[in-house]
N, C-alpha and C positions, 0 to 999 in steps of 0.2 A: 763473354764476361771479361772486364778490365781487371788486368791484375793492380795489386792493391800497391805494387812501385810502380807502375805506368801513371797512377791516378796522384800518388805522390809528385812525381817527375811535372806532371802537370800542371796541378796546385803549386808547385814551389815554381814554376816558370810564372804561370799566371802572375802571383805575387812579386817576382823580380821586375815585370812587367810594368807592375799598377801596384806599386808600395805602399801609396799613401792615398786617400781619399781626398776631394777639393779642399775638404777644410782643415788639410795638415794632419789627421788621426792616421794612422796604422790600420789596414787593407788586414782581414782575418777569413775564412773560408768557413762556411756556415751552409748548413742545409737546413732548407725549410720545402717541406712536402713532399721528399723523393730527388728534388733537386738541387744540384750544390752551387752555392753562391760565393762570388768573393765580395765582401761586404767592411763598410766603418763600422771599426769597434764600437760604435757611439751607439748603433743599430739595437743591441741588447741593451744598454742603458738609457736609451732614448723609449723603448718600446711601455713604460709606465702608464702616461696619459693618453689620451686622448689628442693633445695638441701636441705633445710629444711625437705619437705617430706619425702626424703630419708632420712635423720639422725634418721626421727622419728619412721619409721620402721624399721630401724635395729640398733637403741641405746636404743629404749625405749622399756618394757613390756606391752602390749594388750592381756586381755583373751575374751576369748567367754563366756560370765556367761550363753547368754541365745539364742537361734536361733530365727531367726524371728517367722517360723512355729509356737514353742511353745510359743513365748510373744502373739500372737492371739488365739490361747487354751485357 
């Protein structure tokens, strides 16, 4: 199991990394399903519509910091 500063240490490199999204918004750490994403703040205000959805995956940046598998290790 990752201790809970290793995963910190992590996230907060990830983010020094990839600060911002392409469309200039601020990079936020987000899990969805077990695994943890670094993701545009835009991603929860954009998640309303329908078309919205769509804009938010293919206008905004999401990485995989972490798979679900390895957040349960």
């Amino acid at each position: 199991m990752h201790d809970s500063r290793s995963i910190v240490d992590y996230i907060e490199s990830a983010i020094d990394r990839h600060p911002f999204c392409s469309c200039g918004v601020g990079m936020a750490p987000v899990e969805h399903d077990g695994a943890l994403y670094l993701e545009c703040r835009t991603h929860d205000e954009e998640k309303r519509g329908v078309i919205a959805r769509i804009s938010a995956v293919f206008g905004h940046d999401r990485r995989l910091l972490m798979a679900a598998e390895d957040m349960a290790a």
